[in-house]
N, C-alpha and C positions, 0 to 999 in steps of 0.2 A: 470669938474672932479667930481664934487658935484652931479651934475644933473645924469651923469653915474652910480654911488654909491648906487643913490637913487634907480634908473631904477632897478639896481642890486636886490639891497634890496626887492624889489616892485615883482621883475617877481620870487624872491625866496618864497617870501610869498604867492603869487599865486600859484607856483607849491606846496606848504608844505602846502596850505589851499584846492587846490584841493585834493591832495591825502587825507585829513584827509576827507576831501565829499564823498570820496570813498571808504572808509573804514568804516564809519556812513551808507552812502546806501547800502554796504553791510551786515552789522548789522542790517538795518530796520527790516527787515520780521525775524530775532533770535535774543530775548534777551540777549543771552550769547554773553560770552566773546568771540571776534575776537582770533585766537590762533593763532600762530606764523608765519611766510611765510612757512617755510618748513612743513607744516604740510600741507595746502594746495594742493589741486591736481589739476593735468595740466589735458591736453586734449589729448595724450596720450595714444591708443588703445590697445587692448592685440598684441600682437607682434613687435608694433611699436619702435622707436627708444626714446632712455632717458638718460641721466645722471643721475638721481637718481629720487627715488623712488615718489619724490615730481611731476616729469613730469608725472605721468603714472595717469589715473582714479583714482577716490577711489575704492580698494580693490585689485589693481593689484601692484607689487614690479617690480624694474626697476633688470632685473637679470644682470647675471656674461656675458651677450653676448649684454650687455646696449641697452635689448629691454625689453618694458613691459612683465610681465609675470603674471599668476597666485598666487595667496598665498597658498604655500602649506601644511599649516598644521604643523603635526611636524614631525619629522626624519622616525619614525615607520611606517607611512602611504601609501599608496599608490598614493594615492593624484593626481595632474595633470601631474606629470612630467613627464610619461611612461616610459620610460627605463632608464632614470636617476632617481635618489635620492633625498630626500627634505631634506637640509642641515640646522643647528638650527639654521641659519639667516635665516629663512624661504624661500630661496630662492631653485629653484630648481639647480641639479647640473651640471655640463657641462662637459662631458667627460668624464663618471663614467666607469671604467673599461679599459681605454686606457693603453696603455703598458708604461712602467715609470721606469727612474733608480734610480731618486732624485723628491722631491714632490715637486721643480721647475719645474717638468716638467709637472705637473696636475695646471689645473684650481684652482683659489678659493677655499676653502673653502674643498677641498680633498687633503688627503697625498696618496705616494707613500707607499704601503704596501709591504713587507716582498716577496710576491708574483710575484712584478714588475708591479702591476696595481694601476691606483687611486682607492681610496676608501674611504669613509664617517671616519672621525676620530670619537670614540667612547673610552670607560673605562672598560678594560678590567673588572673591579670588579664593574660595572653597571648593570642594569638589562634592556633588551627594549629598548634599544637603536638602535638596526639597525631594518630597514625593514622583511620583511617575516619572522619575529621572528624571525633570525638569530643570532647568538652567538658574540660578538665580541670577536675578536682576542687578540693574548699576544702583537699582536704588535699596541694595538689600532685603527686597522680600522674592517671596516664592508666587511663582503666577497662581493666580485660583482660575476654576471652572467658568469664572463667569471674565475673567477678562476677555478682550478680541486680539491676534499676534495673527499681523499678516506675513503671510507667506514669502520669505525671500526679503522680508526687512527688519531682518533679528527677532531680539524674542526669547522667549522660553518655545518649548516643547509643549505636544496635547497628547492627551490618551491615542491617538492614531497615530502620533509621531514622536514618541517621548525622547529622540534625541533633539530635535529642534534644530535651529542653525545657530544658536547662542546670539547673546549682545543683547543691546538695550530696545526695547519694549517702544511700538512706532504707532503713530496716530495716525486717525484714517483722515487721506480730502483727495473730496471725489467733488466734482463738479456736476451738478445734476441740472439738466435743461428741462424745463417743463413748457410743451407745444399746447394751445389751447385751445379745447373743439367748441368750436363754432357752431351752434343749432342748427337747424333748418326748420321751418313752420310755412307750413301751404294751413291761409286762412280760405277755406273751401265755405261759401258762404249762398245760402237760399235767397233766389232774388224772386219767386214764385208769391202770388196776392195775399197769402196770408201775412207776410210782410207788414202791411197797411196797420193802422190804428185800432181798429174791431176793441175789443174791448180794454187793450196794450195803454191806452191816452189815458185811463180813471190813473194805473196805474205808475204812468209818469209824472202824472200833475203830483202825486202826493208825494214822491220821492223831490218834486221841485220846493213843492211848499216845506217839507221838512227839512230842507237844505242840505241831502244828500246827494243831490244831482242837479246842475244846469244845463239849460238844452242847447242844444247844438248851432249851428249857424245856418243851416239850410233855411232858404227865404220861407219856406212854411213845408209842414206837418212834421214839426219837428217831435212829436207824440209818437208818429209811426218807428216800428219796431226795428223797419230799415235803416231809417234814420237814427233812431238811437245807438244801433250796432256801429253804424259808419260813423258818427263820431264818437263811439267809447275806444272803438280802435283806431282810428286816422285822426284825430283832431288835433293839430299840430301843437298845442302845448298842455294840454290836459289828457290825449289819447296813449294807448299803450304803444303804440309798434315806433312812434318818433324816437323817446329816447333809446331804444333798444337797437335800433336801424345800423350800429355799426360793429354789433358784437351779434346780432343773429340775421340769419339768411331767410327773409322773408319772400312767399309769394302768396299771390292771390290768386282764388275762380271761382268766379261770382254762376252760380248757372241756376237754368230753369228751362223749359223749352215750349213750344206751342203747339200744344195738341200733343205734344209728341211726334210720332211718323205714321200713327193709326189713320186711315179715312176707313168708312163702310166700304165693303166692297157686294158683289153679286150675289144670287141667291145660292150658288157654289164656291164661292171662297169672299163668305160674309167680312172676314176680318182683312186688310193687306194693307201692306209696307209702302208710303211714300216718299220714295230717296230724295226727293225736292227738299224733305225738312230735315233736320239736325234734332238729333236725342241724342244726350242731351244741347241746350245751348250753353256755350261758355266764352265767358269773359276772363279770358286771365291775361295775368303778369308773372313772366318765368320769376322764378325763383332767383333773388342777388343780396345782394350787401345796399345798404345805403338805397333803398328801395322805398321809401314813405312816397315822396312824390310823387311815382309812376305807379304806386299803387289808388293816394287820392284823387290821381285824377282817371282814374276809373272806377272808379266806387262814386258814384255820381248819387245825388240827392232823390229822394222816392224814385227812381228806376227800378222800380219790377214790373215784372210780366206775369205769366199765366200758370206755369206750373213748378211741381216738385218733383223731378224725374232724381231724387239725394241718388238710388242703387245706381243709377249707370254713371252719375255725376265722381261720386267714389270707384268706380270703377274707372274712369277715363283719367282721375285725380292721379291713383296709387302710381301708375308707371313716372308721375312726375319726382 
């Protein structure tokens, strides 16, 4: 037990007589005083990982994201930190201008401003206290990049005007009127014989029976194609243009024409123009507001005629 004791004793004086070797050959080559462990610096690179500031080089600070970092001077400067801030622990800042409701919700070394962003705490009755000569605020921080400071209602300072016009930091109200456009729809619609039922009727009956669609009200051929068009768009409480009739500017032109304006002509000008007839024919209803009814009651039940003149129909449509 003695002999253990002794061991003890022996391999303590060892360790407490080496370390004092070590601390003597580190003092060989400077006379000065050895200075404390934490004063000391690690091996530690700029960016690398630290617990404090004793792990980092000499002249780097272990920062708020516990990696080595730059020394940045003091709060005023521009320094290393680019788009953050150097905070008066010298360190630079982390997260300068993030969005924030409480200054738990910021890094380090920055409060939650008045604004809802971090920002560098500063004395409102100091002078040079924040970066790009900007003013400190009544609520004690420094404006960031990302606040709004209008013009001619206090404020801090911006990069294009770092003196600013000083005082407290102002919210925007703007009154914004929004005017509402109004469509315009010209239903340009074929009232020419293909119109009719032709093979259109297999097609409606099974849309009836599978109770996708009921037909219309016209006293008959309520199968034809006219008819189904006139009442998917007119039908006063199942069609589309009734509910819409006072938020869009509807018009109609229904056309087709007969024969066109062609008759035969002689055996020297076989083809010629008869001004007697209209190419195309049209039925319309100018273009208004609140316009169903003066549109159904031209849109009449199987009323077509003979042709499809669509090219000049669109062309007479466009200038409307």
């Amino acid at each position: 037990m003695g002999a253990n004791r002794w061991k003890s004793k022996s391999y303590r004086h060892l360790l407490l007589g080496g370390g004092a070797a070590l601390v003597w050959s580190a003092a060989c080559g400077n006379p000065k005083v050895v200075p404390p462990h934490d004063a000391f610096h690690g091996a530690a690179g700029l960016g690398e990982a630290c617990d404090v500031t004793a792990d980092c080089e000499e002249g780097l600070l272990c920062g708020p994201d516990s990696t080595c970092i730059g020394a940045c001077g003091d709060v005023t400067s521009a320094s290393a930190c680019g788009a953050e801030a150097c905070l008066p622990d010298g360190h630079c800042s982390e997260g300068l201008g993030n969005d924030c409701k409480k200054t738990r919700d910021c890094s380090d070394g920055l409060l939650c401003s008045e604004l809802g962003h971090c920002a560098v705490p500063c004395d409102p009755d100091g002078d040079d206290q924040c970066r790009k000569g900007a003013t400190c605020r009544d609520d004690g921080t420094c404006p960031t990049d990302r606040d709004v400071v209008l013009g001619g209602l206090g404020g801090a300072g911006n990069g294009d005007d770092p003196g600013g016009t000083g005082g407290a930091s102002s919210c925007i109200d703007v009154d914004v009127d929004f005017t509402p456009q109004v469509p315009t729809v010209l239903l340009l619609i074929d009232r020419s014989g293909s119109m009719n039922a032709n093979n259109f009727g297999d097609a409606v009956q099974k849309a009836v029976d599978d109770g996708t669609y009921a037909l219309g009200d016209c006293p008959k051929n309520n199968d034809w194609r006219w008819n189904v068009v006139r009442d998917v768009l007119m039908n006063p409480t199942k069609g589309i243009v009734k509910p819409l009739e006072d938020r869009v500017r509807f018009g109609l032109s229904l056309y087709s024409s007969e024969n066109g304006q062609i008759k035969p002509g002689k055996d020297a000008d076989p083809i010629v123009i008869d001004p007697k007839k209209m190419c195309p024919v049209l039925i319309d209803v100018p273009i208004a507001l609140k316009n169903h009814q003066a549109m159904l009651d031209e849109f009449k039940c199987s009323d077509i005629a003979d042709d499809t003149p669509t090219g000049e129909s669109l062309l007479a449509a466009a200038p409307v």
